[in-house]
N, C-alpha and C positions, 0 to 999 in steps of 0.2 A: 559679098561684103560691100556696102556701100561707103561712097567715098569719105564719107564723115568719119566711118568708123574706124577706113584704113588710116587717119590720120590723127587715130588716138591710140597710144604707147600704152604696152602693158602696165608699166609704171605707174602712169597718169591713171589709170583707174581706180588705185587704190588710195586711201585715205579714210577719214574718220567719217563724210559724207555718203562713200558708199558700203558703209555698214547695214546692213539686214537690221530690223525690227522685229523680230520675233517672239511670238507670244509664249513657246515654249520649247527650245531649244534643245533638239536632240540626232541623234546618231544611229541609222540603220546600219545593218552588220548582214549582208545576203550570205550565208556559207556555201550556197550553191556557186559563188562564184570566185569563195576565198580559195587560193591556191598555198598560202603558207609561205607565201613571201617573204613575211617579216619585216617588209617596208614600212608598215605602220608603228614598230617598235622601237626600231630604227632611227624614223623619221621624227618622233617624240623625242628620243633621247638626244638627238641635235639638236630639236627647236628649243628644248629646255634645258642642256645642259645639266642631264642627269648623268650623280656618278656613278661609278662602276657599282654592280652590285643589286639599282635601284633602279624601278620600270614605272612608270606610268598605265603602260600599255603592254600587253604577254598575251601571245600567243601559244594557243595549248594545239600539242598531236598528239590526238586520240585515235585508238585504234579501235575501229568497232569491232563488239563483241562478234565472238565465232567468224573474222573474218579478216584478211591481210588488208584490206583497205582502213587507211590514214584518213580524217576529218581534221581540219584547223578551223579552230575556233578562237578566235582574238577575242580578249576580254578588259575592258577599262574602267571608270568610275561610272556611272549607269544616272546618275544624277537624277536621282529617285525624286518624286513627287512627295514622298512623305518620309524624310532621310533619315536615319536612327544616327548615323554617326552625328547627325546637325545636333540629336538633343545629348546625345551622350559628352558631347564637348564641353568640359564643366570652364571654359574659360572664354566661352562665347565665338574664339577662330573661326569655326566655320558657321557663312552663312550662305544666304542663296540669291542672286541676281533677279532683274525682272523679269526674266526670259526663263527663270526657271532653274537655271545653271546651280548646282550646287559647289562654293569656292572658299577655297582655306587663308584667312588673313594669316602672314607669316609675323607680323609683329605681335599680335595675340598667342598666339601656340607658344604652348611650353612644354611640348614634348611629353606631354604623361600618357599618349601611346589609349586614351581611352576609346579613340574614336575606332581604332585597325578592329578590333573585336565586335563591335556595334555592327561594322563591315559587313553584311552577309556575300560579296562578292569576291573579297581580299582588296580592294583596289587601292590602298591605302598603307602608306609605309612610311617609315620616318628616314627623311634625307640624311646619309651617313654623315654626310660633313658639316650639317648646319643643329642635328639635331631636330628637326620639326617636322611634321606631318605633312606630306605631298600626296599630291593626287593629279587625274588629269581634270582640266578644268575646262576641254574642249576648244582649249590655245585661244584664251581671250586676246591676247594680245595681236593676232591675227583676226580672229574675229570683229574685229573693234574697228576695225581698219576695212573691212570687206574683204577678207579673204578666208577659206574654208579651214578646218583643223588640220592641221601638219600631216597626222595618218590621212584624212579624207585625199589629201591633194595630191599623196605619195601614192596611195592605193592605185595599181595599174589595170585593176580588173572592175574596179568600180563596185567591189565589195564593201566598200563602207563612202554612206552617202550622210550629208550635214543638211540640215534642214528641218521646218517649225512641222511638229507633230500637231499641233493644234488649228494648222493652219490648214482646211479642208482642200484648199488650191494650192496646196505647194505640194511639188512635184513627188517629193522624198514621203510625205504624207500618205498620195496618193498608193503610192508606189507599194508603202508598206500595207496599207489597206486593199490592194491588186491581192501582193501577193502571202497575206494574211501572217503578217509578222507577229511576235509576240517576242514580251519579254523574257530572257532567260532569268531562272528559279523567282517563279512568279509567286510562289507558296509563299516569298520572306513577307510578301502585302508591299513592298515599299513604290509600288508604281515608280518602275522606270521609263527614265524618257528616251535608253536605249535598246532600244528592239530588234528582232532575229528572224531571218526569213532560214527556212529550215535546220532548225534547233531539231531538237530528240532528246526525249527524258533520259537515256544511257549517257550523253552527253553532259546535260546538268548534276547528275552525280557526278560526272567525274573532277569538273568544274568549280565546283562545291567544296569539293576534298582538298583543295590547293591551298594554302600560305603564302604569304606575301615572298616569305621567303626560302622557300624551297628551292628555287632555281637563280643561276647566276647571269646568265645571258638572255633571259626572257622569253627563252622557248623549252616549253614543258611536255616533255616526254613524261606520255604516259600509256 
């Protein structure tokens, strides 16, 4: 480390100047190296003071067929390229950032609950105590600032990485193109900008088959 840098604070790095510029703003999910920590669900529900009941972020354990081996598969808002819940929002709430980011205005939402079914992911629920439609938004409020999404930073295995999918030299890019990511339940068409380094079709069925509100603690036994 040179002397310059040991003379600048963690602190001091952040602000609104070293924010990222990105052209499209997305989320690798490697399962090869998620362990099912639950740190990222965890870690959401304190960055945003979600209440009891309601997730952002859920992690599922699947058990593969014909076999006692457990897969975690963490699942979030996928901030699709072509979002169905955007058009389904008969009140205009949700729209989409430069970067691609798909984000719910909470002064617009009136809770008619149209957009969770549009969903093909479930990622989408209405906040018990305000009444309105939440989702994760990829912790703009962090990101704004130059710092990574809450799950990203929490994650100890470095199973989920933040960074511009559009961007051929960024590292998360690369990475996912190494190691031939793809999006989970590609069938819906909605091009997400979050991608899956060893997924499996027994996987996205089971994934598929979930509700927002089927579980209470954010991990889904299945």
């Amino acid at each position: 480390m040179s002397s310059d840098e040991s003379e600048v604070l963690p602190w001091e790095k952040v602000g609104k100047g070293n924010a990222k510029k990105l052209k499209r703003a997305g989320i690798l999910v490697d399962l090869e190296r998620c362990v099912g920590c639950h740190s990222c669900s965890i870690s959401c529900k304190t960055e945003h003071s979600v209440p009891l009941g309601n997730f952002r972020t859920r992690t599922h354990y699947l058990q593969r067929p014909g076999h006692n081996q457990i897969t975690h598969v963490p699942t979030l808002c996928m901030h699709c390229q072509d979002a169905p819940c955007l058009d389904a929002c008969p009140t205009g709430a949700i729209g989409r950032l430069d970067d691609g980011r798909v984000v719910i205005n909470d002064e617009r939402c009136n809770g008619t609950k149209a957009c969770i079914p549009a969903c093909p992911y479930g990622a989408i629920s209405i906040h018990k105590e305000t009444g309105r439609a939440e989702k994760c938004d990829f912790c703009r409020q962090r990101t704004d600032v130059g710092l990574e999404p809450a799950c990203v930073e929490a994650c100890p295995t470095e199973a989920l990485r933040y960074g511009d999918m559009d961007d051929a030299t960024d590292p998360v890019a690369q990475y996912a193109k190494e190691k031939q990511a793809v999006p989970i339940l590609a069938e819906a068409g909605t091009k997400p900008s979050v991608v899956y380094v060893g997924v499996e079709s027994w996987m996205e069925d089971r994934v598929k088959s979930v509700q927002p509100t089927d579980d209470e603690d954010g991990i889904i036994y299945e």
